[in-house]
N, C-alpha and C positions, 0 to 999 in steps of 0.2 A: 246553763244552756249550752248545745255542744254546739262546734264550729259548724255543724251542716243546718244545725239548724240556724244560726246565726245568718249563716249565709243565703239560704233560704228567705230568711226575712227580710236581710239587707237586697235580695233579688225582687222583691214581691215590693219593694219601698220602691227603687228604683223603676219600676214598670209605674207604679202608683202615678212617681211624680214626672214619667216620661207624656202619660195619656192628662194628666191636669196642664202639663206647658203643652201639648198640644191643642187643650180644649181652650187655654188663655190665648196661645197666639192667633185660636181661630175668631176669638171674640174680639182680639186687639186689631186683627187684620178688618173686620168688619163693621168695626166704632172708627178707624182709619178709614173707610171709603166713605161710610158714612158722612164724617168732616169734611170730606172734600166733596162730596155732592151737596152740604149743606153751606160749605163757603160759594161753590159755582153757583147755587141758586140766589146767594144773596149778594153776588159781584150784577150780577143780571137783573135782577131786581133794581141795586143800587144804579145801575146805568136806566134801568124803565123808567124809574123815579126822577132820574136828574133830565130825563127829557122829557115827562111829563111837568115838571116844576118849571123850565122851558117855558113849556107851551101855556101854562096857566093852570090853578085847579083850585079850590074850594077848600077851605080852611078844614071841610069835613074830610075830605079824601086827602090832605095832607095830612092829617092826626091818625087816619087810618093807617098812611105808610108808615107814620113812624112807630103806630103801632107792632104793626107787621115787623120792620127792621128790626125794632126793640124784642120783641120775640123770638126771632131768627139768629139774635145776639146770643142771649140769656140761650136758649137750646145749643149754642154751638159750643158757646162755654158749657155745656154740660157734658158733652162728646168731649170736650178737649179734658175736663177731670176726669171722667172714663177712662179716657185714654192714656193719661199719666196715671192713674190706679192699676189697671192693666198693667203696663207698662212696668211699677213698681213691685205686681204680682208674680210676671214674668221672673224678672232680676231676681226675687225672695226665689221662689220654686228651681230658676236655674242654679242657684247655689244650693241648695239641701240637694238638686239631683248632683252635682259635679261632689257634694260630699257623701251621699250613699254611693255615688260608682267607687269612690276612693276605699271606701270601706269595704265595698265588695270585693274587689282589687286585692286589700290585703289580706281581709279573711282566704281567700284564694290562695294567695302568697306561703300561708299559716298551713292552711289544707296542706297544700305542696310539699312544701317545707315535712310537715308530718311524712308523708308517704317519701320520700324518700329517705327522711330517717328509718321509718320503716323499714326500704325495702333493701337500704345499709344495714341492718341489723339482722335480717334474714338472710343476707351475702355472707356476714364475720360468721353465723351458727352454723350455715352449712361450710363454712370454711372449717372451722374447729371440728365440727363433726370428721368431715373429710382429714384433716390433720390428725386427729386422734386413731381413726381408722389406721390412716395408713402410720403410723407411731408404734400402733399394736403391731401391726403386720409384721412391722422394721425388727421388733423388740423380740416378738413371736418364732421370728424365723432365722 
């Protein structure tokens, strides 16, 4: 494989894994708000609760709340695994991207490197060329 295409590919990896950590940190930002609309309804609840228990209530609408609470648990813990999965998808994907920029980086490096050996090599032949011209010239005349 030559180095443009190399670097070509390591360019088309890094766009890859720049628009996937975009599309995670858009899911991690929104399982995050998520969590905390789903903790504020259940601080609120838990306070509607503790002032209805108060005031009195019915062995049936307490089994309800704690239904409710019990469900409202069990769903947040499920945002909060989300979110540490996220979370641990991010991390994975930010390091394959910080190691295809490094590789693009050096390929680049490599590119470079080439072209001015190149364009060193193509300076010494017209040097020699010019040196031998005028060598002739010197000898000739």
């Amino acid at each position: 494989m030559s180095l443009d295409a190399l670097r070509k590919l390591h360019g088309q990896t890094v766009e890859t894994l720049m628009m996937e950590l975009g599309q995670i940190a858009q899911a991690l930002s929104l399982s995050e708000e998520q969590y905390h609309r789903m903790d504020t309804e259940m601080v609120t609840d838990a306070e509607k609760y503790s002032r209805e228990t108060q005031q009195g209530m019915s062995i049936e609408t307490m089994l309800e709340w704690q239904a409710r609470m019990h469900a409202q648990q069990a769903a947040l813990h499920q945002v909060h695994l989300e979110i540490e999965q996220a979370t641990l998808l991010w991390q994975r994907t930010n390091t394959l991207l910080v190691e295809a920029s490094q590789e693009c980086k050096l390929v680049d490096r490599v590119l470079e490197q080439r072209e001015i050996t190149k364009c060193v090599d193509v300076a010494r032949q017209e040097q020699r060329a010019t040196d031998e011209a005028a060598s002739r010239r010197y000898w000739s005349g």
